[in-house]
C-alpha positions as CSV (number, residue, x, y, z in Angstrom):
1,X,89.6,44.1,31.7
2,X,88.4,47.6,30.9
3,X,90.0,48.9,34.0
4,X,93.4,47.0,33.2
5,X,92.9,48.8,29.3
6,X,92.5,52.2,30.9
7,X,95.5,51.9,33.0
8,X,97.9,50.7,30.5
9,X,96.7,54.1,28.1
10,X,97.3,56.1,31.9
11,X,100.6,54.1,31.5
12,X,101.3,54.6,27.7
13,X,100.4,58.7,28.4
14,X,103.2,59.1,31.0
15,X,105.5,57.2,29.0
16,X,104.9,59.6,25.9
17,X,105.2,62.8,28.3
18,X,108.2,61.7,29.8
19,X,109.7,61.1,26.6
20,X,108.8,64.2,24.8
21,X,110.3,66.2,28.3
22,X,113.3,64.5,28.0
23,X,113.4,65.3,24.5
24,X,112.6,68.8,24.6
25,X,113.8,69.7,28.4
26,X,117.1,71.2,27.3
27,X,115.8,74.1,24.4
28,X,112.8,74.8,26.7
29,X,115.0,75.9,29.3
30,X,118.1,77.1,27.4
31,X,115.0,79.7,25.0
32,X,113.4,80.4,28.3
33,X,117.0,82.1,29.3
34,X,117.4,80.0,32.4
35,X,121.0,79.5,32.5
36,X,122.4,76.1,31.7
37,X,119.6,73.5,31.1
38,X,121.8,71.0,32.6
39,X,122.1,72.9,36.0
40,X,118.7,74.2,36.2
41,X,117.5,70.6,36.2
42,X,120.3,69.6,38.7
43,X,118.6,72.6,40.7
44,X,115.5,70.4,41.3
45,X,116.5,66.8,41.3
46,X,115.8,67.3,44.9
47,X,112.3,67.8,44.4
48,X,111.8,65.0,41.8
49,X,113.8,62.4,44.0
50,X,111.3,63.4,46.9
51,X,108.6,63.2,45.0
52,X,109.6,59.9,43.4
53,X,109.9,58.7,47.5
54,X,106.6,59.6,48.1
55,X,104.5,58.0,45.0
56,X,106.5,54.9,45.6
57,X,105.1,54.6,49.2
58,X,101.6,55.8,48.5
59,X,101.0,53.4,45.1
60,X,104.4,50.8,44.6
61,X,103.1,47.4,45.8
62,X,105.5,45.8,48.1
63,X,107.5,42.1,47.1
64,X,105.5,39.5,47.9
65,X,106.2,35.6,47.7
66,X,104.0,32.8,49.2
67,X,107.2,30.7,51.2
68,X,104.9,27.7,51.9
69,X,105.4,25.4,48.4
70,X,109.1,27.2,48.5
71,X,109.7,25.3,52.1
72,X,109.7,21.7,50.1
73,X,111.9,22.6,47.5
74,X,115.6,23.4,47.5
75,X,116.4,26.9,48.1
76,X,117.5,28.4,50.8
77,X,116.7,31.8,52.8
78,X,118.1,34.0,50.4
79,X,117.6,33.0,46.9
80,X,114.0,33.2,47.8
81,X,114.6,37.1,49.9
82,X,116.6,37.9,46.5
83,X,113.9,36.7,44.2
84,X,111.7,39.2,46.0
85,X,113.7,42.5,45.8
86,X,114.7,41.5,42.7
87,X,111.1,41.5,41.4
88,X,111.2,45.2,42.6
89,X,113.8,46.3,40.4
90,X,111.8,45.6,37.4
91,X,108.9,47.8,38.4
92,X,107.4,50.6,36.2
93,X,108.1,52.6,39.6
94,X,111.9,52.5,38.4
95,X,111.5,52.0,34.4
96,X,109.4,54.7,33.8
97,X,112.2,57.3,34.9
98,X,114.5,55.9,31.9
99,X,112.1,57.5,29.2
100,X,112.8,61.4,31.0
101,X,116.8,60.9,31.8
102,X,118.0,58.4,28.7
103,X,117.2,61.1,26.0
104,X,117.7,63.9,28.2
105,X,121.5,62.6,28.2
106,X,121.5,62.1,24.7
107,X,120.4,65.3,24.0
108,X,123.2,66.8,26.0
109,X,126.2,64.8,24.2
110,X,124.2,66.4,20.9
111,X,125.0,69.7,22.3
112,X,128.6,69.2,23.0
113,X,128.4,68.0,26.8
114,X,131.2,66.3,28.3
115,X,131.0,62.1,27.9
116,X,132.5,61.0,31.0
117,X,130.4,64.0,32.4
118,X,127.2,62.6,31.5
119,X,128.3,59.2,31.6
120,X,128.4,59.6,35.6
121,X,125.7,62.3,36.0
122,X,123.7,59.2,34.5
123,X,124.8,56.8,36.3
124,X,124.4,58.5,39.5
125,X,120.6,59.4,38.9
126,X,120.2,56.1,37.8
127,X,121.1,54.7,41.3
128,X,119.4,57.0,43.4
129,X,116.4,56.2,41.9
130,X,117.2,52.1,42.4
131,X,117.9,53.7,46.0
132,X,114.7,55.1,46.6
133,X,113.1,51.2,45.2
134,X,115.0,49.8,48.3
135,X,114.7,52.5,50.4
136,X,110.7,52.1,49.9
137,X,111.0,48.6,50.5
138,X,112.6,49.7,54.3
139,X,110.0,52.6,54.6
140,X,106.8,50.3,54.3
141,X,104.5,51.0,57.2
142,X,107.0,53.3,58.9
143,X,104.2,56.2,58.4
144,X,106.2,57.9,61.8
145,X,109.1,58.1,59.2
146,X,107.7,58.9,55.9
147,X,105.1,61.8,56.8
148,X,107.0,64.1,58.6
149,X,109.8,64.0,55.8
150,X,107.4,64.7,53.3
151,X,105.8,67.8,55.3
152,X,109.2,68.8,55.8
153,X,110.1,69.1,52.2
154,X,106.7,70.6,51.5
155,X,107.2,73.2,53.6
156,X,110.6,73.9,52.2
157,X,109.2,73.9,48.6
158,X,106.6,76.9,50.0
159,X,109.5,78.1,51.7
160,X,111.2,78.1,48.1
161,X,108.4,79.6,46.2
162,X,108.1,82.5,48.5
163,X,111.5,83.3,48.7
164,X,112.0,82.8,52.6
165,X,115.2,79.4,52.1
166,X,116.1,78.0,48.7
167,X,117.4,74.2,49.8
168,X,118.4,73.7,46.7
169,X,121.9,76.1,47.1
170,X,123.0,72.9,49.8
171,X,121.9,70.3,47.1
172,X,122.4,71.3,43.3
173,X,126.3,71.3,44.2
174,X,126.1,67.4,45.1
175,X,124.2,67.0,41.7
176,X,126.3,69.4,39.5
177,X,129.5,67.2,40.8
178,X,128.2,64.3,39.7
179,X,129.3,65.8,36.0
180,X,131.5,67.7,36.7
181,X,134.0,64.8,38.6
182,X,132.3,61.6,37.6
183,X,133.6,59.6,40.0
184,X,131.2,61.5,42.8
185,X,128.6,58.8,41.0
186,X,130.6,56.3,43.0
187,X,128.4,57.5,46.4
188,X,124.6,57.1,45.2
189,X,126.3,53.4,44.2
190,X,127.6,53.6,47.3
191,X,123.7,54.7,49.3
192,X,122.2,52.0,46.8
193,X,124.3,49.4,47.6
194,X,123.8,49.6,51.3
195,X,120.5,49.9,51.6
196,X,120.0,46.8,49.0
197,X,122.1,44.8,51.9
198,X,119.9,46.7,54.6
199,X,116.5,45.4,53.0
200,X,118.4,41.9,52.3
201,X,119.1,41.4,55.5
202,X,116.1,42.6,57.6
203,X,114.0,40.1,55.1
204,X,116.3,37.1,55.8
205,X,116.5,37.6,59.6
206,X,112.4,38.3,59.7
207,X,111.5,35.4,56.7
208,X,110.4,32.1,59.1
209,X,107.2,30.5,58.8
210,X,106.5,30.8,62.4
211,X,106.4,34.5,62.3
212,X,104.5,34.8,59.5
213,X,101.6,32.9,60.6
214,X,102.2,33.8,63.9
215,X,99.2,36.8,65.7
216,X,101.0,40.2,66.1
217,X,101.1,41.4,69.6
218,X,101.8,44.7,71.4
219,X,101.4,46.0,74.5
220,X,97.9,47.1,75.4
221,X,96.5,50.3,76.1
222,X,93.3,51.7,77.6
223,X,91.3,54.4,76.0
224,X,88.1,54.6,77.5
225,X,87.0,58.1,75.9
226,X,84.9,58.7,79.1
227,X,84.0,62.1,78.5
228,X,81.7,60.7,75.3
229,X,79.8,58.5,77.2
230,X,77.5,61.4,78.1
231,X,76.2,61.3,74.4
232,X,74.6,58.0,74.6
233,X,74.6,55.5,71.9
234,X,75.9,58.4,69.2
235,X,79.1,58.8,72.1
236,X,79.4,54.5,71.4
237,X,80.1,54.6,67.9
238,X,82.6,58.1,68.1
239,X,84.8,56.3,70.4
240,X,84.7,53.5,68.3
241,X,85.6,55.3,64.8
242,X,88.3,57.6,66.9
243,X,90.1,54.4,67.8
244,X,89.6,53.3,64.2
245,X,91.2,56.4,62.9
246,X,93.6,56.1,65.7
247,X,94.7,52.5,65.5
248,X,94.9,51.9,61.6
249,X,97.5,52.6,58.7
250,X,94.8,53.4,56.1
251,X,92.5,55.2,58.3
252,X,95.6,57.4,59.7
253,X,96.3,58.2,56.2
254,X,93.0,59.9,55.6
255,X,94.3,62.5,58.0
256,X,97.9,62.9,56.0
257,X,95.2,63.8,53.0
258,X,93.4,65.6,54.9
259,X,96.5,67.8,55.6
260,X,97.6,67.8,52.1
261,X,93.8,69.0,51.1
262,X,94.7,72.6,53.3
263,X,97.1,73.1,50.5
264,X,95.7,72.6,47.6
265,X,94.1,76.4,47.6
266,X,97.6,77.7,47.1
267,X,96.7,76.8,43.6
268,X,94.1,79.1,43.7
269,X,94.8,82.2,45.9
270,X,98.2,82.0,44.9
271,X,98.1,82.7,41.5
272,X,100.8,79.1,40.9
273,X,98.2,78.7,38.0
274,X,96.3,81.2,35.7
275,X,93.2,78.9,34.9
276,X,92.6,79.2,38.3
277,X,92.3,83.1,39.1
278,X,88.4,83.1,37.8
279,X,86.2,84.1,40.6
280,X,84.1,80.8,40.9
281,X,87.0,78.9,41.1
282,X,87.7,80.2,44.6
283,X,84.5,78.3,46.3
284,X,85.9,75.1,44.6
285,X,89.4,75.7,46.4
286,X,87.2,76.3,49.9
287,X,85.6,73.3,49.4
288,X,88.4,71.0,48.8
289,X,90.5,73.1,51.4
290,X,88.0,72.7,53.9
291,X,86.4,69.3,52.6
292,X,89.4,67.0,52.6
293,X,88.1,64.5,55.8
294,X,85.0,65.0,54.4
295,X,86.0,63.2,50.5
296,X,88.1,60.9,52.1
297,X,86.6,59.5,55.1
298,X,82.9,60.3,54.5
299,X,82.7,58.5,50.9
300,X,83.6,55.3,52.3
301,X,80.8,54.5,55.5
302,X,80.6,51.8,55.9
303,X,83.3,50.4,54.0
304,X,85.7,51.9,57.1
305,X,83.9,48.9,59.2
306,X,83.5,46.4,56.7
307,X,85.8,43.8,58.3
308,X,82.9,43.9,61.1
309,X,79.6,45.1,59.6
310,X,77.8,41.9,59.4
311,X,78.3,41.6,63.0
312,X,77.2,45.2,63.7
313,X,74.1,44.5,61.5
314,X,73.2,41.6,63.8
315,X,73.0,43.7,67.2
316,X,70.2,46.0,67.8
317,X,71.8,48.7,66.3
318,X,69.8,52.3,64.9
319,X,71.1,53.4,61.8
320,X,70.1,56.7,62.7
321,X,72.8,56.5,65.4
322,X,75.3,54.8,63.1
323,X,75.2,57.7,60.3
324,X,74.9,60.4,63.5
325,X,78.4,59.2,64.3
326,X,80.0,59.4,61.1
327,X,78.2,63.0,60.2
328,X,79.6,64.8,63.7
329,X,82.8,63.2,63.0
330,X,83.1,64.9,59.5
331,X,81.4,68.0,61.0
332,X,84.0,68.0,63.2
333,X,86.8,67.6,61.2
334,X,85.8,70.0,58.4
335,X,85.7,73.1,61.3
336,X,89.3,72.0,62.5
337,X,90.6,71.8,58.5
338,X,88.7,75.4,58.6
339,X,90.5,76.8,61.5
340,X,94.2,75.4,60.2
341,X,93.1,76.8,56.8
342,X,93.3,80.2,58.6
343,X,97.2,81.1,57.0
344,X,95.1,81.9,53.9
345,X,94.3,85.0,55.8
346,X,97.6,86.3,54.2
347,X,96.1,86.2,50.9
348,X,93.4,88.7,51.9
349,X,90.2,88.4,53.8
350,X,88.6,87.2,50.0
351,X,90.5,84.3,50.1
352,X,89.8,83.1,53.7
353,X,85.9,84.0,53.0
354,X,85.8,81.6,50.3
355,X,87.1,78.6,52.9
356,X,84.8,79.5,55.6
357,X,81.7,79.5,52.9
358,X,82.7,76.5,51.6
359,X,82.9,75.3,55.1
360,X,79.5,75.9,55.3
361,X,78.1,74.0,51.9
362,X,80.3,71.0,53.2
363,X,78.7,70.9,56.3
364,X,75.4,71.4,55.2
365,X,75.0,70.1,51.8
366,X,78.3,67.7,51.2
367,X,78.0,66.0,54.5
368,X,74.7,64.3,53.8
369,X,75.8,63.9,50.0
370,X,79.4,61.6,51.1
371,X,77.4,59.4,53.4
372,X,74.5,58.9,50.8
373,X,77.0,57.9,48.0
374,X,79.1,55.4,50.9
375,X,75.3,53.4,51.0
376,X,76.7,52.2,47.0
377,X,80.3,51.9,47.6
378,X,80.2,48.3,48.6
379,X,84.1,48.2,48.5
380,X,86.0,46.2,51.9
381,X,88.7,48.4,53.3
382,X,92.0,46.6,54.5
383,X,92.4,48.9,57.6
384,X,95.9,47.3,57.8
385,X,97.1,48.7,54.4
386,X,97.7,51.5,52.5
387,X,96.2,49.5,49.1
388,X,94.2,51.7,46.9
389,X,94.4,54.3,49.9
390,X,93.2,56.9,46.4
391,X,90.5,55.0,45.4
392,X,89.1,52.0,43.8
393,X,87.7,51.3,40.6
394,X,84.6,49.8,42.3
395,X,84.5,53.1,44.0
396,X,82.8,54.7,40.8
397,X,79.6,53.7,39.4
398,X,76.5,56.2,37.9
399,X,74.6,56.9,41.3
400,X,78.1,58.0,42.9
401,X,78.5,59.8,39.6
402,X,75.6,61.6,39.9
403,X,76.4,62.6,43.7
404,X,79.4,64.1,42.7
405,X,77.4,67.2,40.7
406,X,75.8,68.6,43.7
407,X,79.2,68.7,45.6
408,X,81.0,69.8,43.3
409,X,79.6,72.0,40.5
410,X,76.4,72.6,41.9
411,X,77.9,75.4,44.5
412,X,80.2,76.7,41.4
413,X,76.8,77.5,39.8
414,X,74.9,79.1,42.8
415,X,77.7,81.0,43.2
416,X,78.4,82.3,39.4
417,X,74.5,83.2,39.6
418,X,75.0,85.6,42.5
419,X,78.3,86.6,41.0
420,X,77.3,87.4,37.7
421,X,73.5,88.4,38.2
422,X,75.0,91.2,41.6
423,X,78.1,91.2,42.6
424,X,80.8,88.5,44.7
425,X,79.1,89.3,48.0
426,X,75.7,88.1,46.7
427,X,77.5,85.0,45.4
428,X,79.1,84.1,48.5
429,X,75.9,84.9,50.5
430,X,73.8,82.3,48.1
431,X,76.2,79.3,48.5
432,X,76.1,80.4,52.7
433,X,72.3,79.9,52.5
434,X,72.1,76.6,50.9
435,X,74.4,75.4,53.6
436,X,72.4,76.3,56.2
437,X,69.3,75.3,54.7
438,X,70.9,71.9,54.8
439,X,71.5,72.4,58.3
440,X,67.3,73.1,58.7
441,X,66.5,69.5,56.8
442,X,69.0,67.4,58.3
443,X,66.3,65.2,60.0
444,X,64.1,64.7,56.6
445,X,67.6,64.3,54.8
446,X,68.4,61.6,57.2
447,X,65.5,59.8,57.0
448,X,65.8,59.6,53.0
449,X,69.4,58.4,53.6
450,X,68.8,55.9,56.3
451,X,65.9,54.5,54.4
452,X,68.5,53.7,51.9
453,X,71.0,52.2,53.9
454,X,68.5,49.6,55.1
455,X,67.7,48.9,51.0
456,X,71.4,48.3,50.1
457,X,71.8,46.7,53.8
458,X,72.1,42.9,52.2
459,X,73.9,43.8,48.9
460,X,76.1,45.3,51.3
461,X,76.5,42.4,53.0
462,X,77.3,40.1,50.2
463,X,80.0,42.4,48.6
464,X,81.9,42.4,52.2
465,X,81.9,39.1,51.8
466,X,83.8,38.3,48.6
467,X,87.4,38.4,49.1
468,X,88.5,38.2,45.5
């Protein structure tokens, strides 16, 4: 209930920001000297509709309808496939865009903008949003389809930034007709329309009991992983959480973060945001730059093989072998995200020092710290689905809480005490040196965590058990 409370506020927050943008859009553009407010925003509608894509994929929940008491009553195939969509249409997903373009509009017929104009500048928004809905719907578990879009329009935003290709000269035109010959608002109709029969139709054909109950196959493939086998019980468990990351929509998306993470220091070293040009906010861009497999696949052993942990825990199993396989894979991941973080070498050696020591403290401190806090996260992961990919409420309680100061703030305060008390060099050399002290205590740290893995072992247990 207190959950539900907190997210109708999160709700009721970006309600009242998109109102008071679409309110005050227009003078904040037209007193920043801009140029028309009208085409400025038409200028980035390609960005927002992305965008708008991309959070519908990662957090809209798809239409579902149980067809079993349907199959005794009268309807047929597809006022049931139509009740579904149409459930979609009334999402937040799709409502919440209303409180940004509705007064926006009526802020540009107070200023003397054309009616018919805005009428199908409107009207045209309005359905490529409702495409995007449908277009989601399509999309679902078509991560092949989805990622390398959203890469690509990522690297064209950079592109952007950095003056190298401005997409947006090919797209405002499209979005500046829409007002300028309303009946150009006849084509997003046009996209919505078609892909409302698309999604209509591959629902219908694929909606049959049979195939719902029915086991998915595919062709099978061998990957042995050979070359592991030399590490013993440690090279079992790799192979087995490679095929896992491999094999799995919501494992596979903890690499897409993971990629995402390498950008996040553009933030920092590229000045997009003042706040962030302090010096000790550069080792907290390094250790999110670096650290992205590590916060998103370390926090949740064992939850990644909850759907078979109770039947791991009854084998003669070491857990000392267990949390070894988990800790090389993040090792291993964080000195790949390190060596792709390398572009950051444009922003000056500075920059790229900050990664590599924060490299460093993730390997040696933030390592042991992710697997600890997993031993309380007693949260089953659908490997299948992308659901609460970002987290979980049951994610968060005090001891995770408590976890997160020595990953995160604790290096920002080693670091401002060599900073501060020498000079930057001292600073980075501190935060280097509590990394590799981790490195000396890894066996008495994993003792201390294994010992607590075998405590929670049963709680564990129960909680992977509940389905509600």
């Amino acid at each position: 209930m207190v959950f539900k409370i907190f997210m109708g506020f999160m709700a009721l927050y970006f309600v009242v920001v998109f109102l008071s943008m679409g309110v005050g859009a227009y003078y904040m553009i037209e007193k920043s000297g801009l140029g028309d407010p009208l085409k400025f925003v038409n200028r980035f509608l390609i960005y927002y509709w992305v965008a708008d894509l991309a959070s519908r994929y990662a957090l809209q929940k798809m239409p579902v309808t149980n067809i079993k008491p349907l199959l005794l009553l009268p309807f047929n195939k597809a006022q049931i496939v139509n009740y579904s969509l149409g459930k979609t249409i009334v999402s937040f997903f799709n409502g919440a865009h209303a409180f940004f373009f509705v007064p926006f509009s009526i802020v540009l017929l107070i200023e003397g903008y054309s009616l018919g104009g805005v009428i199908g500048w409107h009207l045209g928004i309005i359905a490529l949003i409702y495409a995007n809905n449908f277009l989601n719907v399509l999309l679902n578990n078509k991560d092949s389809i989805l990622y390398p879009v959203a890469l690509l329009f990522a690297v064209l935003g950079l592109c952007q930034y950095y003056g190298y290709f401005d997409i947006t000269v090919y797209t405002a035109p499209f979005f500046d007709a829409l007002y300028d010959f309303p009946w150009v608002a006849i084509f997003p109709w046009a996209i919505m329309t078609f892909l409302y029969v698309a999604s209509f139709r591959y629902f219908k054909k694929h909606m049959y009991l049979d195939g719902g109950l029915a086991q998915k196959t595919s062709v099978a493939k061998t990957e042995d992983f050979r070359w592991l086998d030399r590490f013993g019980n440690l090279g079992i468990f790799l192979k087995n959480d490679i095929k896992l990351i491999k094999r799995n929509r919501r494992s596979r998306t903890t690499i897409l973060v993971s990629i995402l993470f390498l950008f996040y220091g553009l933030l920092f070293f590229g000045g997009a945001i003042e706040t962030y040009e302090g010096p000790v906010w550069k080792i907290f861009a390094g250790i999110f730059v670096s650290g992205g497999f590590l916060f998103t696949f370390g926090q949740y052993v064992p939850s990644w093989d909850s759907s078979y942990y109770p039947l791991m825990m009854s084998q003669n199993i070491m857990y000392r072998d267990y949390l070894n396989s988990k800790w090389y894979l993040i090792i291993i991941a964080t000195l790949i995200s390190t060596i792709l973080a390398s572009f950051y070498l444009y922003f000056g050696w500075g920059a790229y020092v900050a990664i590599l020591v924060g490299a460093i403290y993730n390997m040696g401190v933030n390592s042991y710290l992710v697997l600890w806090g997993g031993a309380y996260i007693k949260t089953p992961i659908d490997l299948t689905s992308n659901k609460k990919a970002f987290g979980d409420k049951q994610s968060f309680n005090l001891k995770t809480l408590l976890l997160t100061i020595p990953k995160l703030i604790l290096p920002l305060l080693i670091y401002a005490l060599g900073h501060y008390l020498i000079n930057p060099t001292a600073g980075y050399i501190f935060v280097t040196v509590t990394g590799v002290v981790g490195f000396a205590f890894k066996n008495i740290v994993f003792k201390k965590i294994e010992k607590i893995y075998k405590k929670e072992k049963y709680k564990t247990l129960l909680a992977y058990k509940q389905k509600s």
